[in-house]
C-alpha positions in Angstrom: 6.4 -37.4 33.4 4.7 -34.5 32.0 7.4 -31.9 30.7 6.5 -28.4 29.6 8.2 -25.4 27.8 6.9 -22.3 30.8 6.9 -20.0 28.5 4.6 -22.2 26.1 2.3 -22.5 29.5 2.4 -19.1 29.8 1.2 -17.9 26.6 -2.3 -17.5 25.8 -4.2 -19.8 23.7 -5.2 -19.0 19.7 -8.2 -16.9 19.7 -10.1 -17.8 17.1 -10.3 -21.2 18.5 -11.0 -20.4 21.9 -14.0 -18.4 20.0 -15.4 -21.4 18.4 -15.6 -23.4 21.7 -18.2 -20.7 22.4 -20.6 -22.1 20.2 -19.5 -25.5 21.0 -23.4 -27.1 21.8 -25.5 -23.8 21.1 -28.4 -24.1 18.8 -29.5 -21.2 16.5 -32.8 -20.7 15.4 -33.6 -20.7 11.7 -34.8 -17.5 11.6 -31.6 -16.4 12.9 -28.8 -18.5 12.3 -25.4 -17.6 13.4 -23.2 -14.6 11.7 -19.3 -15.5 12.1 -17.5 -12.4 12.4 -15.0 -14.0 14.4 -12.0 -14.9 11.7 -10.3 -12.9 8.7 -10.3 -15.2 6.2 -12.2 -15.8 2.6 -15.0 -18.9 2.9 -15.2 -19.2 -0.6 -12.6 -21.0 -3.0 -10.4 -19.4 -5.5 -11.8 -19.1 -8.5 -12.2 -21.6 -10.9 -9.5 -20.6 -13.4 -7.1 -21.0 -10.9 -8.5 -24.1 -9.2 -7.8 -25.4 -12.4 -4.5 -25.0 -13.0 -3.7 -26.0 -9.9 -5.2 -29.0 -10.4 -3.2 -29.8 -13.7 -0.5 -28.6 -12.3 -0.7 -31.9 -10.1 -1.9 -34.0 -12.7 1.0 -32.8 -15.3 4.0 -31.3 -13.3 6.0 -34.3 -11.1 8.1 -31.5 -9.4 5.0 -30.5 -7.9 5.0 -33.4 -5.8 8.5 -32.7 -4.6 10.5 -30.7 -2.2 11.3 -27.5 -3.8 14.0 -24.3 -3.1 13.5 -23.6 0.7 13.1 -20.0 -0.2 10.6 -20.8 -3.0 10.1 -20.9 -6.7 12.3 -18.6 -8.3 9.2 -17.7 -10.8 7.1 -16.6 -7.7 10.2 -14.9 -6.5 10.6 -13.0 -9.9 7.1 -12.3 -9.9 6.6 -10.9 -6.7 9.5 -9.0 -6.8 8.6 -7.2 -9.8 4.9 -6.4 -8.9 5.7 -4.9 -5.6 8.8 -2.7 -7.1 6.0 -1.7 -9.7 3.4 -1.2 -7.1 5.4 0.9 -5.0 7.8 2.7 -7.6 11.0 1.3 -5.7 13.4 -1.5 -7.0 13.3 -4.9 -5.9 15.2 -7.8 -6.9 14.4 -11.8 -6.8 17.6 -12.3 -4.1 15.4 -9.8 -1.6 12.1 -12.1 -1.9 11.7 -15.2 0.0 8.5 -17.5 -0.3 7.4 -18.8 3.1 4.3 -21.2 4.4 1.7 -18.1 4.9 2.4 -14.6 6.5 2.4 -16.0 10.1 5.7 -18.1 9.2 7.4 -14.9 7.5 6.5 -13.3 10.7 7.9 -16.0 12.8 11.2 -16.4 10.5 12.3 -12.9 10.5 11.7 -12.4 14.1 13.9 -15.3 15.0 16.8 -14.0 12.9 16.0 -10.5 15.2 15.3 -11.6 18.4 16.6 -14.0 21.0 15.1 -14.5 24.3 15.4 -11.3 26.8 15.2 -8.8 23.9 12.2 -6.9 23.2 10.2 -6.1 19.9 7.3 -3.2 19.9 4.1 -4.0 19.2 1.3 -1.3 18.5 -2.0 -1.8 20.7 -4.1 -3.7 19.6 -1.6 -6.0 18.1 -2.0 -8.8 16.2 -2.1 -11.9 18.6 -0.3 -14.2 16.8 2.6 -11.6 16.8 2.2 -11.6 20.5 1.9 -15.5 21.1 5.4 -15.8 19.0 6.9 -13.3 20.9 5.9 -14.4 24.5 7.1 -18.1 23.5 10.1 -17.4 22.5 10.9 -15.3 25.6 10.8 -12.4 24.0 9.5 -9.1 25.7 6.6 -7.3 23.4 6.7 -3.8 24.4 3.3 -2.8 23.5 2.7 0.7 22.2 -0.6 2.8 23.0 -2.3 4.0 19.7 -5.2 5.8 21.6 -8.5 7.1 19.8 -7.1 6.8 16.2 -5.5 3.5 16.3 -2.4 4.9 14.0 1.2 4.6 16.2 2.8 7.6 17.0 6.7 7.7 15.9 7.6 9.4 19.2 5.7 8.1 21.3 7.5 4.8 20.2 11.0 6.0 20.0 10.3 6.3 24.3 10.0 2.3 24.2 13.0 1.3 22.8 16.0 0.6 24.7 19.4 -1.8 24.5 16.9 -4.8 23.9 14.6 -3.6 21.5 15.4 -5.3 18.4 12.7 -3.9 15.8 9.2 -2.1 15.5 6.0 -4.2 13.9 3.0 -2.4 11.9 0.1 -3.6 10.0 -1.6 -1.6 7.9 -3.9 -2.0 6.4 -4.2 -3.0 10.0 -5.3 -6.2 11.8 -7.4 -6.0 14.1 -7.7 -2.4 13.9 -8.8 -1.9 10.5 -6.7 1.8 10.4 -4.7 2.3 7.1 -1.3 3.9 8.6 -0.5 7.0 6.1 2.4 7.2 4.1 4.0 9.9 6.6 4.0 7.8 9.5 5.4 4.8 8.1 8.1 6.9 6.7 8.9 8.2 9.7 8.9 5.2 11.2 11.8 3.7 8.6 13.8 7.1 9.7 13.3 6.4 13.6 14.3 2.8 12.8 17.2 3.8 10.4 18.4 6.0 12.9 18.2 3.8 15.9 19.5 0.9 14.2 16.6 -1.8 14.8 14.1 -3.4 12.1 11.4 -1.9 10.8 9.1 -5.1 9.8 6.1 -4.0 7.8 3.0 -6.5 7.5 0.6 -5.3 4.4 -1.2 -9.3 4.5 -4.3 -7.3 3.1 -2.5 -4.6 0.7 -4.9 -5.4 -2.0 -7.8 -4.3 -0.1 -6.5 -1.1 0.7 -9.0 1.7 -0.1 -6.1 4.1 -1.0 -5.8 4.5 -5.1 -2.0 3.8 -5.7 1.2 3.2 -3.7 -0.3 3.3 0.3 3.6 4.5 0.7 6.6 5.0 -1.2 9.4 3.1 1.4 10.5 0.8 -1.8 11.4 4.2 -3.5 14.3 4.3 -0.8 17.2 3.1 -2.8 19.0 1.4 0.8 15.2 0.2 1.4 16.5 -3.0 2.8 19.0 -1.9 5.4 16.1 -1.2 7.7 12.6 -2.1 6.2 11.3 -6.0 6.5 8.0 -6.5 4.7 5.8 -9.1 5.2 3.1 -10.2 2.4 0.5 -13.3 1.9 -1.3 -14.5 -1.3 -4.2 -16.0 1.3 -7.1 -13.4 1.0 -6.0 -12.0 -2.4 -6.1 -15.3 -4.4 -7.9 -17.4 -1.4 -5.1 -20.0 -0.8 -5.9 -19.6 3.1 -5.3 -23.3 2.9 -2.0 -23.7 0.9 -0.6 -21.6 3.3 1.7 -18.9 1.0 3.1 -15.9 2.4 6.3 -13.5 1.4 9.1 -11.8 2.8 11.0 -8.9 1.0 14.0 -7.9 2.2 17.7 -8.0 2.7 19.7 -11.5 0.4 21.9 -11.6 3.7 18.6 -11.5 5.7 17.1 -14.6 3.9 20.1 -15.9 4.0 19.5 -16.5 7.8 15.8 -16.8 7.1 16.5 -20.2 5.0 17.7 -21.5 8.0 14.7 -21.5 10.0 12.7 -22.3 7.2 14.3 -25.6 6.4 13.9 -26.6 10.1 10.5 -26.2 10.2 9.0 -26.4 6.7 11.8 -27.5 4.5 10.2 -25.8 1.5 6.4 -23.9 1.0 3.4 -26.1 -1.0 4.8 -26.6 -4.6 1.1 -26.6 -5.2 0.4 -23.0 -3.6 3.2 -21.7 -4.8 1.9 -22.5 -8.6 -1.5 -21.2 -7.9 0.0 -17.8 -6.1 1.9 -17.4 -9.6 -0.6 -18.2 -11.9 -2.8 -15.9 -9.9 -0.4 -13.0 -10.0 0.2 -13.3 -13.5 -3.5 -13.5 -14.7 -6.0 -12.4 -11.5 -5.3 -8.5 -11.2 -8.9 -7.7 -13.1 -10.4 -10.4 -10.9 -8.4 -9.1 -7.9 -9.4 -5.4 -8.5 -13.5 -6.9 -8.5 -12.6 -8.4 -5.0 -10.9 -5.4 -3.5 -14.5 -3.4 -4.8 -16.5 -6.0 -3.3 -14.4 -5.9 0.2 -15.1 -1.7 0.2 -18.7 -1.9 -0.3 -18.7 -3.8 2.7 -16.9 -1.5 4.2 -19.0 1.0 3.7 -22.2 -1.4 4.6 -20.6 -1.8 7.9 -19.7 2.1 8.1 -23.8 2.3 7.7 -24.7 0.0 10.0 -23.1 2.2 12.7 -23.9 5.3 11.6 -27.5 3.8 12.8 -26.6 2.5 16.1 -26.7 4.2 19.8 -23.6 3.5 22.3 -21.7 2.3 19.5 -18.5 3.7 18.6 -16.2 2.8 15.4 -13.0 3.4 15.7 -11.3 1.9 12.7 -12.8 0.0 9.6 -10.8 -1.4 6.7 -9.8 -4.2 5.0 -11.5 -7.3 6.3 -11.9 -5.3 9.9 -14.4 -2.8 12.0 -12.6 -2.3 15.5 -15.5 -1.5 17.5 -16.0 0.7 21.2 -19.3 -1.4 22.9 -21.7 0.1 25.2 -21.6 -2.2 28.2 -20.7 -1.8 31.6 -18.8 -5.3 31.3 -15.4 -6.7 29.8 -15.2 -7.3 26.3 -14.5 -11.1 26.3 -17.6 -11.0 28.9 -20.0 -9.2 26.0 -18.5 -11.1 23.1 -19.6 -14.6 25.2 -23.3 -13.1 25.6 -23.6 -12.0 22.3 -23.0 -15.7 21.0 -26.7 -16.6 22.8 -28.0 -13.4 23.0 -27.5 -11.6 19.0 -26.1 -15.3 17.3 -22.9 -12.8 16.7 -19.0 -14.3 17.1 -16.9 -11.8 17.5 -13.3 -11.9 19.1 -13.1 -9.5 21.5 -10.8 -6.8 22.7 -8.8 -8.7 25.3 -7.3 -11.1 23.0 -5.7 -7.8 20.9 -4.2 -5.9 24.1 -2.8 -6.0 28.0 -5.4 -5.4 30.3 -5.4 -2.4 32.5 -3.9 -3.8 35.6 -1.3 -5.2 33.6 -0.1 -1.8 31.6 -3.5 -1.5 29.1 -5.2 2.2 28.4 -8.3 0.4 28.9 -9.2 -0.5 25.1 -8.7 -4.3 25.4 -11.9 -4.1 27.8 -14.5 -1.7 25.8 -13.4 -3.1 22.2 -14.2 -5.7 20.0 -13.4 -7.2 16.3 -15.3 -7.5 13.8 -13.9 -9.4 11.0 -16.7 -8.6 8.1 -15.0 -10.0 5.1 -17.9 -13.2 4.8 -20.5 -11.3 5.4 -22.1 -9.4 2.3 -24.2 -5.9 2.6 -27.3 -7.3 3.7 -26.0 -9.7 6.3 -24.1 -6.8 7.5 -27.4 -4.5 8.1 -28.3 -7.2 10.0 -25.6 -7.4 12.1 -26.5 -3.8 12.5 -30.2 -4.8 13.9 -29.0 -7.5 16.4 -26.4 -4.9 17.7 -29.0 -2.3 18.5 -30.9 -5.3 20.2 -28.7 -5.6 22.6 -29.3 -4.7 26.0 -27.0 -6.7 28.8 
């Protein structure tokens, strides 16, 4: 007998690997091999420094070996909560900082102290799909939100969503997939809509350090009740590139965590002792290094910025952080032109309809023209080619 979760049936399958079935069998030519735009994360391994003590961390440190605190070390929790209350001029505390397995869990863990099935949660289009996939398996209804030409959520235009069921409010920013860095006005105004309508405001800044703003990107922290209303979300993944050690962050309410543990024990029990080490050890001695890779990350930017500035049909919308969301010139769906462009430019890309409903199911009609471009892996010149195959193009 083959049983099966519906709502597990129902939900979509993970994008990025959908993508790479696309080039399941296809053969590129030397002379133009393929370019992977299709997945935010760092190819390269930390650096060596911290490989290192990482590595004698296991050869030295038996407790690395063991289960540790379910909400983390309380060194990475000291840490993390100092560096973000001196980032953003606001106080945190070690109690308000929880240690998870990577960003998606701390997504996943604070929405299932929120949420129960038949409430709802807003998500701004496009939205992050793995925020969506959570949400739709756990029965819970993702009101999406309509961020039009500029990609940055409108406070009122949100406030019309929410009813008896809504439970919180999610933005990225710097944002994924859009790219869009949300300004410090409109995520204060979302805290005050949140405040004021008593729901969670959960905050996802996964790429912070990559943020092209000089300083605080927004003084919430500086709110002395901070935590009464504002969740935040953070990963050491693309900063330090522990993408495979899996070590995220929550920040927010002791009696939140408190429920948080809960969850985490029955999935997880604790996050990588390992990880957890090499997130500390990077926090305490990688900020000149770090500062190098957020300069490196904003030259691409601007490569990518170039390359469009050059192209015909082409519009960007957004572009930061490891992300150009892109308008393409086709008379086709985007899923439709990111398949061609596999055989016909050697260009993955994930395309607009795995980021946002369809029109015939509630969309404005971005999920159809759009498509991401996750440029992180690709340097200046491979970039300005991705420019050349773009113009190319001719479905």
């Amino acid at each position: 007998m083959h049983v099966l979760n519906p709502r597990f049936a129902a939900t979509f399958p993970p994008p990025v690997m959908e993508a790479r079935r696309w080039i399941e069998g296809v053969t590129f030519a030397d002379d133009r091999p393929l370019i992977n735009l299709s997945q935010a994360a760092p190819v390269d391994p930390p650096p060596e420094p911290l490989r290192q003590a990482m590595a004698n961390a296991l050869l030295t440190r038996p407790e690395s070996h063991l289960y540790g605190p379910v909400l983390g070390l309380p060194e990475l929790r000291a840490e993390l909560a100092s560096q973000t209350g001196g980032h953003y001029g606001g106080g945190v505390r070690a109690d308000q900082v929880a240690i998870t397995s990577g960003c998606n869990q701390a997504f996943c863990a604070v929405t299932a102290t929120l949420a129960q099935a038949g409430d709802a949660v807003i998500l701004p289009t496009p939205y992050y799909f793995n925020h969506k996939m959570w949400l739709d398996m756990n029965g819970i209804e993702a009101k999406t939100l309509s961020t039009g030409e500029s990609l940055i959520p409108d406070p009122q235009a949100a406030e019309a969503l929410i009813c008896d069921r809504t439970r919180a409010i999610v933005l990225i920013s710097p944002n994924n997939p859009g790219g869009v860095e949300y300004p410090a006005d409109v995520l204060a105004a979302f805290r005050d809509l949140c405040r004021r309508r008593q729901i969670a405001l959960i905050v996802d800044e996964t790429y912070r350090d990559f943020d092209s703003r000089e300083g605080a990107p927004h003084d919430l922290f500086a709110d002395p009740d901070w935590d009464d209303t504002l969740i935040h979300l953070y990963s050491f993944s693309k900063s330090y590139r522990l993408t495979g050690h899996r070590v995220g962050a929550i920040v927010a309410a002791p009696s939140r965590l408190f429920e948080v543990e809960k969850f985490l024990d029955s999935v997880a029990i604790c996050p990588s002792q390992i990880g957890q080490i090499g997130a500390l050890w990077g926090m305490r001695n990688l900020s000149d290094w770090l500062a190098g890779e957020r300069l490196e990350i904003l030259a691409r930017r601007a490569a990518m910025e170039s390359a469009f500035q050059r192209l015909s049909g082409w519009e960007l919308l957004g572009c930061g952080a490891y992300f150009a969301y892109v308008r393409h010139p086709f008379d086709m769906r985007s899923d439709d032109v990111a398949r061609r462009m596999v055989g016909d430019a050697g260009l993955l890309t994930l395309p607009g309809t795995m980021f946002g409903p369809l029109r015939d199911e509630g969309g404005d009609g971005l999920a159809e023209g759009s498509l991401r471009l996750a440029f992180a892996n690709a340097d200046a010149q491979g970039l300005a080619e991705v420019g050349r195959r773009l113009a190319a193009l001719s479905f």
